[in-house]
NUKOLKOL-907379 format. One record per residue (C-alpha): residue number from 1; residue in one letter; x, y, z. Coordinates in steps of 0.5 Angstrom, whole numbers, plus 2048, in hexadecimal, padded with zeros to 3 digits. Example, Ala and Ser with C-alpha at 12.3 -4.5 7.8 and 13.67 -1.06 7.14 Angstrom:
1|a|819|7F7|810
2|s|81B|7FE|80E
! end
This chain:
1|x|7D5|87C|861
2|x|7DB|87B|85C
3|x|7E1|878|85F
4|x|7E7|87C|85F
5|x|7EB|876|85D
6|x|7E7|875|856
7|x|7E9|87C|854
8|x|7F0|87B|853
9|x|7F3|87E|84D
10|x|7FA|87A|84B
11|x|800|87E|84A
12|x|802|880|843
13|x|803|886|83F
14|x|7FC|887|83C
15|x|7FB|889|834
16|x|7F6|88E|831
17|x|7F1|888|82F
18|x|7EC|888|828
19|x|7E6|88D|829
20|x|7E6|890|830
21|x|7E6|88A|834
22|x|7EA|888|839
23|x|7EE|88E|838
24|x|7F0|892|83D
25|x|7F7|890|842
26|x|7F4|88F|849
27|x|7F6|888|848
28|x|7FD|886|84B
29|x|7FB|883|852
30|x|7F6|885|856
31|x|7F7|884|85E
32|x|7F2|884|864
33|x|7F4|88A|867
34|x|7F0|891|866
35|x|7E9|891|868
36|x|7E9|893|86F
37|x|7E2|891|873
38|x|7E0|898|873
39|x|7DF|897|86C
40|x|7DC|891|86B
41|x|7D8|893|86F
42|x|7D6|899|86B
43|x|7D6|894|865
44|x|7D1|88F|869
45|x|7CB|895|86A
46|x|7CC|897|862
47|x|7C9|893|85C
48|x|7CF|88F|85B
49|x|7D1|88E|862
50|x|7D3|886|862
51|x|7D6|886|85B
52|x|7DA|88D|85C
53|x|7DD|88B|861
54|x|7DF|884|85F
55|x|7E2|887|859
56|x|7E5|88D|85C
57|x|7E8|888|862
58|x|7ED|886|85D
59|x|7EF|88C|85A
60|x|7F6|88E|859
61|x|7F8|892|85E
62|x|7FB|899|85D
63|x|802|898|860
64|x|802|892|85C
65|x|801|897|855
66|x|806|89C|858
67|x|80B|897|859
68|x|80B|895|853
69|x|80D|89B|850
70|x|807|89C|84A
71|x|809|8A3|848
72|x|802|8A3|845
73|x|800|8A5|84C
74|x|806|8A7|84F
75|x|808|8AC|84A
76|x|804|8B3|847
77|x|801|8B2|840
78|x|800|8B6|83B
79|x|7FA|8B7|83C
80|x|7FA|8B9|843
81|x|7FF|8BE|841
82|x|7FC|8C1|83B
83|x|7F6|8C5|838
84|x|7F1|8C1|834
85|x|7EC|8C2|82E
86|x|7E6|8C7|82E
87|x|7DE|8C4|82E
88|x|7DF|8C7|827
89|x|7E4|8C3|824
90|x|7DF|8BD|825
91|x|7D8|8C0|823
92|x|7D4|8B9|823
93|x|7D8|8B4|828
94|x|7DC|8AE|825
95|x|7DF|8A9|829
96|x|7E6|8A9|82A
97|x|7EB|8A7|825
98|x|7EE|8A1|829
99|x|7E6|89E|828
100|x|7E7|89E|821
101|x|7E7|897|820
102|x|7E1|897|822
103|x|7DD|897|81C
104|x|7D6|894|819
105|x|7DA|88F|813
106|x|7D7|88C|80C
107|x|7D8|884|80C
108|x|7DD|882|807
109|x|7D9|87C|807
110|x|7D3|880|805
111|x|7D2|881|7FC
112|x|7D0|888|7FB
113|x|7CB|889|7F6
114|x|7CB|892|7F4
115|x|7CB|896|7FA
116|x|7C7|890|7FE
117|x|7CB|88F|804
118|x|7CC|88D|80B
119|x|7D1|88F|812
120|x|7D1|88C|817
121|x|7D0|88F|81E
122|x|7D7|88E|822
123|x|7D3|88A|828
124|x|7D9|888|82B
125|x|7DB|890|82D
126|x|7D5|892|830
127|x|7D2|893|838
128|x|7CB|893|83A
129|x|7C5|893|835
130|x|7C6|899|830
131|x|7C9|899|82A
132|x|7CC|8A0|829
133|x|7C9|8A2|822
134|x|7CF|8A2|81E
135|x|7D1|89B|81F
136|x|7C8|899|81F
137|x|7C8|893|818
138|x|7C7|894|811
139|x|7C4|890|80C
140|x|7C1|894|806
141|x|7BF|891|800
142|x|7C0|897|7FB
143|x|7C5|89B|7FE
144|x|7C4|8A1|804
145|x|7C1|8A8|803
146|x|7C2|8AF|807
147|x|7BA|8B1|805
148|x|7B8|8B8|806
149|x|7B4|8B8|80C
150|x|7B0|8BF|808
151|x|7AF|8BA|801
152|x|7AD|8B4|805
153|x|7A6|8B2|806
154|x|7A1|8AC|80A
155|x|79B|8AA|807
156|x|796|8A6|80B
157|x|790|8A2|806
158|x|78D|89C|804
159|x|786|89A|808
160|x|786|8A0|80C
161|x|781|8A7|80C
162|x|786|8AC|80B
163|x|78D|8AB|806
164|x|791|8B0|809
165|x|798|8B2|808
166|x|79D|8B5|80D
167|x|7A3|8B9|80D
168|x|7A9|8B8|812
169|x|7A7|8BE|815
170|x|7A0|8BC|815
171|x|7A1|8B5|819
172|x|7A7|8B8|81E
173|x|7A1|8BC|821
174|x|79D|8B7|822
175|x|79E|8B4|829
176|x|7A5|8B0|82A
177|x|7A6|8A9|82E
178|x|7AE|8A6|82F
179|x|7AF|89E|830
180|x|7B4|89A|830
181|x|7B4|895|82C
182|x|7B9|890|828
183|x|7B9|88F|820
184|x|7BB|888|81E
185|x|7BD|886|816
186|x|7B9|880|815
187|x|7BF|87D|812
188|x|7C3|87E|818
189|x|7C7|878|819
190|x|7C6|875|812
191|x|7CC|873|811
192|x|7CC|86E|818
193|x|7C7|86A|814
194|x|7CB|867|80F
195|x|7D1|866|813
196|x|7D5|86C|811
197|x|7D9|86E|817
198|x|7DA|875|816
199|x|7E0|877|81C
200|x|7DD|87D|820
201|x|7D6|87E|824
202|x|7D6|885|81E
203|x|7D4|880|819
204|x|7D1|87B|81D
205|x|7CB|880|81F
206|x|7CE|887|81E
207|x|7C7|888|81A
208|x|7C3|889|821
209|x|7C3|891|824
210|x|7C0|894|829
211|x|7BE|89C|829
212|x|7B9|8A0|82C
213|x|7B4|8A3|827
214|x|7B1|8A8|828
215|x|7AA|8AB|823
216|x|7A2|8A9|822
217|x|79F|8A3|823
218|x|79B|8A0|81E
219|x|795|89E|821
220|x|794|8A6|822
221|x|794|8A8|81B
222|x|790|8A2|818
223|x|78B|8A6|81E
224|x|78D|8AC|819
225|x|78B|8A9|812
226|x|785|8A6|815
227|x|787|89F|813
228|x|782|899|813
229|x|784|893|818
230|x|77F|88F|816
231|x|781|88E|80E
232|x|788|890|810
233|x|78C|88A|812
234|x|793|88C|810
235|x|797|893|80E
236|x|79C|892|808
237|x|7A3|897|80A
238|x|7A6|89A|804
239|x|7AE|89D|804
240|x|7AF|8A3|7FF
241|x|7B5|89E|7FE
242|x|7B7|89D|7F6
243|x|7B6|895|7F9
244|x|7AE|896|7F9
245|x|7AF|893|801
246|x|7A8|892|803
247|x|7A6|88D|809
248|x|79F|88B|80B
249|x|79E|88B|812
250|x|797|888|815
251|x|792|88E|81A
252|x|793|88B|820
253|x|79A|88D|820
254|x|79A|894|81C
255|x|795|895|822
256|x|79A|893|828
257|x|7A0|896|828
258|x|7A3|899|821
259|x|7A6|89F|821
260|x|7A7|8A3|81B
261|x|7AE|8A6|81D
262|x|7B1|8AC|81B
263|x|7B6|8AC|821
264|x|7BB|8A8|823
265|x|7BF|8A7|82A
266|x|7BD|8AE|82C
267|x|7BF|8B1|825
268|x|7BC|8B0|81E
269|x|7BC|8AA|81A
270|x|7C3|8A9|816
271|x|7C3|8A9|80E
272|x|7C4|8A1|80F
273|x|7BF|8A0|813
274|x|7B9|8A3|810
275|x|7BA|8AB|811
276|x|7B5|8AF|811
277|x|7B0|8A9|813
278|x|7B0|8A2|814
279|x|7AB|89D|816
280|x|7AD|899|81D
281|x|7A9|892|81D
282|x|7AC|890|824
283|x|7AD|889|824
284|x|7AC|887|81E
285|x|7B2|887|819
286|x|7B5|88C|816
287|x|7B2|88C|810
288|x|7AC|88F|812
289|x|7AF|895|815
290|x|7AF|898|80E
291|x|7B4|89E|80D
292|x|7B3|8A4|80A
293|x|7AA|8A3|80B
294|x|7A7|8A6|806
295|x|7A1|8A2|805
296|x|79C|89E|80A
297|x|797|89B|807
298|x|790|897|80B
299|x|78E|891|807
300|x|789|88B|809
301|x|78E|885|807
302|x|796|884|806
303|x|79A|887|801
304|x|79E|882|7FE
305|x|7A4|887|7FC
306|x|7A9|885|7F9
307|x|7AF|885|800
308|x|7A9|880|803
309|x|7A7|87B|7FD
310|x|7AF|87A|7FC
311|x|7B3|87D|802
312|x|7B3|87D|80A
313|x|7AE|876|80A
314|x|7B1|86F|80C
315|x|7B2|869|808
316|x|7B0|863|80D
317|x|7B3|85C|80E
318|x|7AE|85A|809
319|x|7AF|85F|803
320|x|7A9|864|804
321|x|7AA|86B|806
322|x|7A7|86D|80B
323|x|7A5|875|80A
324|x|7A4|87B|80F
325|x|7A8|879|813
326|x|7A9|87F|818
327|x|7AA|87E|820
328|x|7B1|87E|822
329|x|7B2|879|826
330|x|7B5|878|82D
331|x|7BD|879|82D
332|x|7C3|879|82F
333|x|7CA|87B|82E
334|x|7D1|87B|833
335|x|7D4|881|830
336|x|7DB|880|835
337|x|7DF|87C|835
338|x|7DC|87A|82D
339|x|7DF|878|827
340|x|7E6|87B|825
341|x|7E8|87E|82C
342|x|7EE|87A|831
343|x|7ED|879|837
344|x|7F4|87C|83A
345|x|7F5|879|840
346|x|7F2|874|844
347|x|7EC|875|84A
348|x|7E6|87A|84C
349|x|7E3|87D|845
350|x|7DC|880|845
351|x|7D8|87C|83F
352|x|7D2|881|83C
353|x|7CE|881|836
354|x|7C7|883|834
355|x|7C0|880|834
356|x|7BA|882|830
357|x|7B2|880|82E
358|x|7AE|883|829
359|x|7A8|880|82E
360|x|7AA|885|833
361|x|7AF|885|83A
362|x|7B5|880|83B
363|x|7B3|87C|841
364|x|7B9|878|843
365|x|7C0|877|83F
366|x|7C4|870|841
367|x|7CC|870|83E
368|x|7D0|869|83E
369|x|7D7|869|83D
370|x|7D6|861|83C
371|x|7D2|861|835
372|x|7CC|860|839
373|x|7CE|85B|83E
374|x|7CC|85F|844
375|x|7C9|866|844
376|x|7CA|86C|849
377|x|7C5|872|849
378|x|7C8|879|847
379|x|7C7|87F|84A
380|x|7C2|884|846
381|x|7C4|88B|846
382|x|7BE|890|846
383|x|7BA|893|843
384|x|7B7|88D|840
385|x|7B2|88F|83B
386|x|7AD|88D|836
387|x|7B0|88B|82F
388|x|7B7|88D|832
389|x|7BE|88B|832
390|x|7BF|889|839
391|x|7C7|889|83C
392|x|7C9|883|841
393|x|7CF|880|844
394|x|7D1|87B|847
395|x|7D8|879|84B
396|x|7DD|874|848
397|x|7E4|872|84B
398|x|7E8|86F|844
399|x|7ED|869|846
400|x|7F0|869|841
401|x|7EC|863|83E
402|x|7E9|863|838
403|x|7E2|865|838
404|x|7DA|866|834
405|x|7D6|86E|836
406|x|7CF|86E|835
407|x|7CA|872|837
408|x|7C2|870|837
409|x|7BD|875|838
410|x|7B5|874|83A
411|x|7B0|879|839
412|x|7AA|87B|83D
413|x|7A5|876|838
414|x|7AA|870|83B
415|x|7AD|86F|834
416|x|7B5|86C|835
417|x|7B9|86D|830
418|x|7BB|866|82D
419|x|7C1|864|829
420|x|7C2|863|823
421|x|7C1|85C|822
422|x|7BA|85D|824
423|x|7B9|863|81E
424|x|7BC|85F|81A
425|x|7B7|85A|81B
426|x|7B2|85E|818
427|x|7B6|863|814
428|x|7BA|85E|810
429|x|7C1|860|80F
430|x|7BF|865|809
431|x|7BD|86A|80D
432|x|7BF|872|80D
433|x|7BA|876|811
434|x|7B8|875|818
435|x|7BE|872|81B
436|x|7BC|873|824
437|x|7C1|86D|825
438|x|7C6|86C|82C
439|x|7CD|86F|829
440|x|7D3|86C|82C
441|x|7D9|86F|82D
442|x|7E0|86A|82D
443|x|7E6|86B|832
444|x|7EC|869|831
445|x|7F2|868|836
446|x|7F6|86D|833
447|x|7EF|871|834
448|x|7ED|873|82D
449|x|7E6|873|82C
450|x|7E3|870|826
451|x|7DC|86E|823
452|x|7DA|866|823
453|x|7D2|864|823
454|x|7D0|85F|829
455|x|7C8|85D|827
! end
């Protein structure tokens, strides 16, 4: 149970903070007045009881919030008095206008060649596991398309007994399955290799989002075509982009869990993300999840395109490259307190972040708030799924003193995420894709949050 004592906020007026944290003012002083034992005990039979009523032990009593004079309580709003706007004057819901500032972002870091680009999932103002769709990651490599889902069509040949092409009607009519599922950019944290410290955790793995996708696995169709899982060892996955992309992926996993998806977060996939129709390659990275799918080729050796011979593979320590590199690896990242936020104000603060495996579920998440001298285990928020982002938390009383946040997370294969030290190892120091290593988050003693590597 929490101790009363270390939830304690320090007085002083709170100023709205950068990106959503900490911006609420419920921090003046709390008391530990204003639970009487008839709830607490109500507290201890729900699924929060014990850190519930540790938390609601201190907080601030009405009479004191009364006493204060907030006219924002005390007073009838605008709001209260008045008449609000009609469903119709939002016929597709936006988020509010006080929101705003939480947005994908393209790194000023990054060279922008043509239309290709890259925004950034703003990690550190999202809760739960779901990326909202308008925020998902972009990376494109030609640019974005709106395509007319009554133009667009899927062809499914190579060593199969039937080529067969397939209208979007044709396959919505197929049957459907909805998985949660992450798509990571292999490049996801790239600029941590060479010691680029760039300053939020937008930037330092805002290419990773996590979504329910909803469309057809591709085991089914290659049923359909009649492909043969003899001779047929991989699947090539061409994009009706102007790039060309197409990605070789082996048979055992376009048979496992692959999703031709024409749907996302219970509505239809966004033109950034591949509307009308997308491959979703769970846990592999996301270059395999080809947008706006076209073609889906079987064939009986690697297809050596062009984006797997020259990008999105691995230059180790000792100059080879290392090519087909797919499974992202365990990872994990603390999402606040992170770099680019300040800590207001000493005492009690909820650390949380996220944690994902390409190999399946999360087993366990360890946070340090010492570089990693010694570790607590962090509490896992359900549901935890396979290839899924999961949310953990953990207690943290700041002293004011000047202290390193990171996060270690262990899958359900017994992989633990190494520091960077042990990649570079292997890796040397010119690497770009692939980077899974311990992040840390700096803590200074006016409470600004900034990003240091500790191997």
């Amino acid at each position: 149970m929490l101790n009363p004592k270390n939830l304690e906020l320090q007085p002083g007026k709170l100023q709205k903070a950068p990106e959503n944290f900490l911006s609420r003012d419920f921090a003046s002083e709390l008391t530990e007045q204003g639970m009487d034992d008839t709830r607490r005990g109500f507290l201890r039979n729900s699924f929060f009881g014990a850190m519930a009523a540790g938390v609601a032990a201190t907080s601030l009593a009405p009479q004191a919030r009364a006493s204060q004079g907030d006219p924002a309580i005390l007073q009838k709003q605008p709001w209260q008095t008045t008449l609000g706007q009609p469903v119709a004057a939002k016929p597709y819901g936006m988020p509010s206008k006080y929101e705003a500032n939480l947005q994908r972002r393209e790194s000023p870091g990054l060279t922008r060649v043509s239309a290709a680009s890259v925004a950034f999932t703003p990690l550190q103002g999202l809760f739960g596991m779901i990326t909202p769709s308008g925020l998902h990651f972009e990376r494109h490599h030609q640019g974005w398309y709106d395509i007319d889902p009554a133009q667009h069509r899927l062809m499914i040949n190579g060593l199969v007994k039937k080529d067969m092409v397939f209208t979007m009607e044709d396959l919505m009519r197929l049957p459907s399955v909805s998985r949660i599922h992450f798509i990571e950019c292999g490049a996801n944290t790239g600029m941590e290799w060479g010691n680029v410290a760039v300053p939020t955790v937008q930037y330092t793995h805002g290419m990773i989002s996590c979504c329910e996708f909803t469309g057809i696995p591709l085991s089914l169709l290659l049923d359909m075509v009649g492909a043969d899982f003899t001779k047929g060892k991989y699947v090539l996955a061409e994009g009706g982009d102007g790039s060309g992309m197409t990605r070789t992926i082996p048979m055992e996993i376009a048979r496992d869990d692959v999703i031709v998806a024409w749907a996302m977060n219970g509505e239809m996939l966004r033109p950034e993300n591949g509307y009308p129709l997308r491959l979703v390659v769970p846990g592999v990275q996301g270059v395999s999840s080809v947008k706006w799918l076209r073609r889906i080729e079987v064939g009986d050796m690697p297809y050596a395109a062009k984006d797997e011979a020259v990008h999105y593979i691995d230059l180790m320590a000792d100059g080879m490259h290392r090519q087909y590199t797919s499974i992202q690896e365990c990872k994990s990242v603390i999402t606040t307190p992170s770099g680019g936020q300040q800590l207001l104000t000493t005492g009690f603060y909820n650390i949380s972040g996220i944690a994902w495996s390409g190999r399946g579920k999360i087993k366990r998440v360890d946070v340090s708030v010492d570089g990693g001298r010694n570790w607590r285990e962090a509490r896992m928020e359900a549901p935890i799924l396979s290839k899924a982002l999961t949310r953990f938390n953990i207690n943290w009383v700041w002293d004011g003193k000047p202290a390193i946040l990171q996060s270690r997370a262990i899958d359900e294969t017994g992989y633990v995420q190494p520091p960077i030290r042990m990649l570079r190892e292997v890796r040397g120091t010119r690497s770009i894709y692939h980077n899974n290593a311990i992040q840390s988050w700096k803590v200074d003693t006016n409470g600004e949050v900034s990003n240091v590597q500790v191997g």
